[in-house]
C-alpha positions in Angstrom: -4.5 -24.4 3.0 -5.9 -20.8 3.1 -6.5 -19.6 -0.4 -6.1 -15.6 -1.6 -9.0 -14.3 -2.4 -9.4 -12.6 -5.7 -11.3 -9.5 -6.3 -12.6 -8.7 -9.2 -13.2 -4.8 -10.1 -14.2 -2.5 -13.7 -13.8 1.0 -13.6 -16.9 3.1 -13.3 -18.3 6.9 -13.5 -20.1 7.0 -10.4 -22.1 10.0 -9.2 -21.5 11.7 -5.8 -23.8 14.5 -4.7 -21.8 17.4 -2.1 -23.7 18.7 0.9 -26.0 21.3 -1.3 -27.1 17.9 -3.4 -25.4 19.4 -6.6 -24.3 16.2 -8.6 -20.7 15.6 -9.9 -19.1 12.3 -11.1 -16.1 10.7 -10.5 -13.9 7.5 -11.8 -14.0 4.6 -9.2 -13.2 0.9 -9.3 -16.5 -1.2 -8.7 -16.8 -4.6 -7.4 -20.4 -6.3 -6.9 -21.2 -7.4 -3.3 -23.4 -9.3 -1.0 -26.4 -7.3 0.3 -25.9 -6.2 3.8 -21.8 -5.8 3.3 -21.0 -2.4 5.1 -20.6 0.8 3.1 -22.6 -1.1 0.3 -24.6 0.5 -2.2 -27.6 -0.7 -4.1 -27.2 -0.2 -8.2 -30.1 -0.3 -9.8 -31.6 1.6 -13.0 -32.2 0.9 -16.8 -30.8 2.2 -20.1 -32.6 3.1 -23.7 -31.7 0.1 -25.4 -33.7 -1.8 -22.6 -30.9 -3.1 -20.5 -31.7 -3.4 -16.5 -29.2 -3.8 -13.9 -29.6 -4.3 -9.9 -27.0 -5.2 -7.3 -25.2 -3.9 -4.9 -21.5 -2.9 -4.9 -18.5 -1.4 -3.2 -16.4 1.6 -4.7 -12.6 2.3 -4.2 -10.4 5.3 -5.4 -7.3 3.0 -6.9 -5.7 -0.5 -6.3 -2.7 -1.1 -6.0 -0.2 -4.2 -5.7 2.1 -5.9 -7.9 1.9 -6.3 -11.6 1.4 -10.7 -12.1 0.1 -11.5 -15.3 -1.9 -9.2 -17.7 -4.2 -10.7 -20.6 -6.4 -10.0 -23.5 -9.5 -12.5 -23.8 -12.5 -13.1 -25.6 -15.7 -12.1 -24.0 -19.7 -11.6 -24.5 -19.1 -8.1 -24.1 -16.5 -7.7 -26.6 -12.2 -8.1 -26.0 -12.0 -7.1 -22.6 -7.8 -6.2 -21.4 -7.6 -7.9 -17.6 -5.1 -7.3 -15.0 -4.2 -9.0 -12.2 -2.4 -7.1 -9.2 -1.6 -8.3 -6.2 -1.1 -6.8 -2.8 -0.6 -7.9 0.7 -4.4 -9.0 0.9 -5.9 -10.1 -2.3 -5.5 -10.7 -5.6 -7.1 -7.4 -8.0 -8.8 -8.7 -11.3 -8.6 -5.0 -13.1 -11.1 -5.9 -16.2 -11.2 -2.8 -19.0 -12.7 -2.7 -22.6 -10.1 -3.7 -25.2 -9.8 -0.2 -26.9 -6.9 1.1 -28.5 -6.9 4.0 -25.8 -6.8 1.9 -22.8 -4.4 -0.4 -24.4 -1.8 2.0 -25.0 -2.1 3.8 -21.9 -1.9 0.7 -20.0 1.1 -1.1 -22.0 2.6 2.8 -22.7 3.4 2.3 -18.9 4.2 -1.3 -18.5 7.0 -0.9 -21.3 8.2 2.8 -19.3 9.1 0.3 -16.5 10.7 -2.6 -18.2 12.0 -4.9 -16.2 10.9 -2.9 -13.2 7.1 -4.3 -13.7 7.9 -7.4 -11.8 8.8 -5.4 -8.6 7.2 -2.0 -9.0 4.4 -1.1 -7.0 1.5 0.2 -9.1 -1.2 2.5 -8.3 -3.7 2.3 -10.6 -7.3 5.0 -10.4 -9.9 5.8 -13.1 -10.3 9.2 -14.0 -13.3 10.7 -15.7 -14.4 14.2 -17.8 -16.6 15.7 -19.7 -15.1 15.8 -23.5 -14.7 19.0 -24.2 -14.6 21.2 -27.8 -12.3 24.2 -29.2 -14.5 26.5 -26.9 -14.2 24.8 -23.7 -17.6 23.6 -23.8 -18.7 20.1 -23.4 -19.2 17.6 -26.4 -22.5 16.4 -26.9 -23.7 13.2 -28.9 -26.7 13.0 -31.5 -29.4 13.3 -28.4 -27.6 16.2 -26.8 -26.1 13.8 -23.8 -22.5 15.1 -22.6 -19.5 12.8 -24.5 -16.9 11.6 -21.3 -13.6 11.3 -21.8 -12.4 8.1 -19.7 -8.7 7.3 -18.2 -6.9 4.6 -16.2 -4.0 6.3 -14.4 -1.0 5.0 -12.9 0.7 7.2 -10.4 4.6 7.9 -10.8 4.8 5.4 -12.8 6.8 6.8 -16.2 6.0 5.7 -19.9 7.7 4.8 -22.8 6.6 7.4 -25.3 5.2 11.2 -24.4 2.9 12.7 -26.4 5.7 13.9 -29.0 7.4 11.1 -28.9 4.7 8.6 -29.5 3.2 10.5 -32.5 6.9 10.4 -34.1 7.0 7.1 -33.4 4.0 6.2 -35.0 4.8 8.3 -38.2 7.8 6.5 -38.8 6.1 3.2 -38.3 3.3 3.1 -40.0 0.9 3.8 -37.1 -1.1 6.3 -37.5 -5.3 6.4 -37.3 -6.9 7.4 -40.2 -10.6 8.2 -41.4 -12.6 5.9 -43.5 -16.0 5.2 -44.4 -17.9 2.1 -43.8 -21.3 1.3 -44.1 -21.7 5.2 -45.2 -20.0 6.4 -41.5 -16.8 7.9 -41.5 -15.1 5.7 -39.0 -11.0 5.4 -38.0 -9.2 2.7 -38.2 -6.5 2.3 -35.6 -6.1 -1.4 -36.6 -2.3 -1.0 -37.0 -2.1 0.5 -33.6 -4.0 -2.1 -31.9 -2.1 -5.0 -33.3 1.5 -2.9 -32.3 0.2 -3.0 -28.6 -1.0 -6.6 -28.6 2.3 -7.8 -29.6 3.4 -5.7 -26.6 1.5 -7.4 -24.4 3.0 -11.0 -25.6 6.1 -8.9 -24.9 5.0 -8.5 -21.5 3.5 -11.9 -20.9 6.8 -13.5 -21.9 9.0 -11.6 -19.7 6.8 -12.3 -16.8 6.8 -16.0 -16.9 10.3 -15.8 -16.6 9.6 -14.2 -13.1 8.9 -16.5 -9.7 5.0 -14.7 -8.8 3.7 -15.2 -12.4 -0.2 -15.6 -11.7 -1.3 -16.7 -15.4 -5.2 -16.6 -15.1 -5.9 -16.6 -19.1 -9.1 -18.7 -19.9 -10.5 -17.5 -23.2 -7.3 -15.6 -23.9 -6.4 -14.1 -27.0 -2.5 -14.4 -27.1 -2.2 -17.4 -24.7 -4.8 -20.3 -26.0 -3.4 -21.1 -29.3 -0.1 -20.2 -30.9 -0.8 -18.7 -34.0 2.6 -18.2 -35.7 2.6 -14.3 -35.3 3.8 -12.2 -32.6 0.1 -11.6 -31.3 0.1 -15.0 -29.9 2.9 -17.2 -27.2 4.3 -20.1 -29.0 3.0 -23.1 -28.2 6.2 -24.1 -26.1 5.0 -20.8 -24.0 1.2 -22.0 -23.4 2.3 -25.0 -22.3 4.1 -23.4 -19.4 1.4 -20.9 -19.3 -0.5 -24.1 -18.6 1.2 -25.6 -16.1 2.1 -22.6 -14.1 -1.3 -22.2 -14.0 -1.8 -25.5 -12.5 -0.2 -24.5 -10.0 -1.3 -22.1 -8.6 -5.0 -22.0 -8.7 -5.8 -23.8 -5.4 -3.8 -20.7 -3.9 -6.7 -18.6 -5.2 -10.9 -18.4 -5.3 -12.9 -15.7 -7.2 -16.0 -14.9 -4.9 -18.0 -12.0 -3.7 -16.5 -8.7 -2.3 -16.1 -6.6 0.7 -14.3 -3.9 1.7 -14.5 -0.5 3.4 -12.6 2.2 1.9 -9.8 0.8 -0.5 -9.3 -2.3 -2.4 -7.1 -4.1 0.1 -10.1 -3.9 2.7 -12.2 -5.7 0.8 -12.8 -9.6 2.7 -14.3 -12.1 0.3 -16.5 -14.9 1.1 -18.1 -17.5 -1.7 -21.2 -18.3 -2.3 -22.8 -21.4 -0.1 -21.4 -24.8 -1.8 -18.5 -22.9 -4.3 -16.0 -25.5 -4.9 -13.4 -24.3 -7.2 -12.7 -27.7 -8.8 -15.9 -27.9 -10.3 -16.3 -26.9 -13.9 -19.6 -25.1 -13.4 -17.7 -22.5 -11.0 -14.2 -22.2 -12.2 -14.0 -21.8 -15.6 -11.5 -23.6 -17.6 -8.7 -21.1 -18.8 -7.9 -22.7 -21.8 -11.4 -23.5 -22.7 -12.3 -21.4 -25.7 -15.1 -22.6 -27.2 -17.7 -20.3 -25.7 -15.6 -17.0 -26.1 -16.8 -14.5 -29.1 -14.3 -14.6 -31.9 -11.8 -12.2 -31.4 -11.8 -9.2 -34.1 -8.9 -9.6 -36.6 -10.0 -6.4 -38.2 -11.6 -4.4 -35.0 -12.7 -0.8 -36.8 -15.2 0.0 -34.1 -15.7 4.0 -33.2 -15.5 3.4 -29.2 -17.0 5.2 -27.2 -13.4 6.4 -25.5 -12.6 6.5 -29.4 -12.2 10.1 -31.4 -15.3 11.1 -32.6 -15.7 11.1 -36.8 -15.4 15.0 -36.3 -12.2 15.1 -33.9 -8.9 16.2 -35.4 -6.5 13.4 -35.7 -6.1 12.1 -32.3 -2.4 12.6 -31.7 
């Protein structure tokens, strides 16, 4: 049996230089690869708060595909929202933060095309720009570095509230961010907002185990581990078929290293020397939460893709 390989990508600012060597950046989906892989690029560098990275990785523009399951889980980095679309070739892993921002953009979409999601065919890029004030001029944080604004797009593909819309819509139910101070930092707390779009994505979930290429990867998810009663979780009737779906279609898959050339769908996959997918040490188990960092109940975090404390009210 020939499995699908899966892919996995995060979005990424990435810099590109033109012919005069003048530096610009630009939003690109990033998967890591195996040294020597064609096109490949070595990533390597260190932050202020003493992190160091080196790999090497491919870039792409967009994936695209079919909409199969989409998840929030539990992570050491923090909620993390995960997509998985599938095309022709592969199987895209799409792994974001879990911010309110990229969770109402993202489910703001999935809810403009109802019952369209199981068949439409998504293309999905990562846009990125420098934040800018009243004046035009770029934001800067407390060390003077420019503030980016960050967005996942999804091309003629229509959503469920505008602008207008949404901000009525959120007045009426109780939705609305607003400023408080914690710890002697004005921060805003969006928790109400956050909670409306998780239930939105158990929305979502639901409807699409109902259709025939339901791909329901969810170890260490948030809404599909453990029924808790609400609407932010499946019932417990629903994990179980979560569960055995997912039994059945894992051998079909195999998350590995990447290639590819110019898009997504280029990329060819090959695993490491002695991966075997049925072994707990390589593939995790999905409903295996015990490792996963507690999932914020009350998440009042000022993201980075956030307002700042000094913004207007981000509507």
């Amino acid at each position: 049996m020939q499995q699908k390989q899966v892919i996995q990508w995060k979005p990424t600012r990435a810099e590109i230089k033109d012919k005069a060597g003048k530096t610009s950046y630009v939003g690109k989906f990033r998967t890591k690869v195996q040294e020597g892989t064609p096109g490949a690029v070595r990533q390597f560098g260190s932050n202020a708060a003493g992190r160091s990275w080196d790999y090497w990785a491919q870039d792409v523009d967009s994936v695209a595909g079919q909409c199969r399951w989409i998840d929030v889980r539990s992570s050491d980095f923090g909620p993390m929202i995960v997509l998985f679309i599938e095309s022709q070739k592969a199987l895209h892993q799409i792994t974001v933060p879990y911010d309110v921002n990229n969770i109402h953009t993202i489910m703001n979409h999935f809810l403009g095309l109802g019952k369209e999601l199981e068949v439409a065919y998504l293309n999905i890029s990562y846009w990125v720009r420098k934040k800018l004030d009243a004046q035009k001029n770029p934001k800067l944080d407390k060390d003077g570095n420019v503030l980016w604004a960050r967005d996942l797009s999804f091309r003629d593909v229509p959503v469920k509230w505008d602008f207008e819309a949404w901000k009525a819509f959120a007045e009426k139910n109780e939705l609305q961010w607003f400023q408080e101070t914690r710890a002697g930092k004005k921060v805003w707390n969006f928790e109400a907002e956050l909670n409306f779009w998780l239930a939105q994505v158990v929305r979502v979930q639901r409807f699409l185990l109902t259709t025939e290429k339901c791909l329901p990867f969810c170890w260490n998810s948030v809404t599909a581990s453990a029924a808790d009663g609400t609407e932010l979780t499946l019932t417990a009737d629903e994990i179980a078929t979560v569960a055995a779906i997912y039994e059945g279609v894992k051998p079909l898959y195999h998350f590995g290293f990447g290639r590819n050339e110019v898009s997504a769908d280029d990329a060819i996959l090959t695993p490491p020397a002695g991966y075997d997918p049925n072994n707990a040490q390589h593939a995790a188990n999905p409903f295996d939460t015990s490792g996963g960092v507690p999932f914020p109940t009350t998440n009042l975090t000022d993201y980075e893709t956030a307002a700042q404390p000094d913004d207007e009210m981000p509507f």
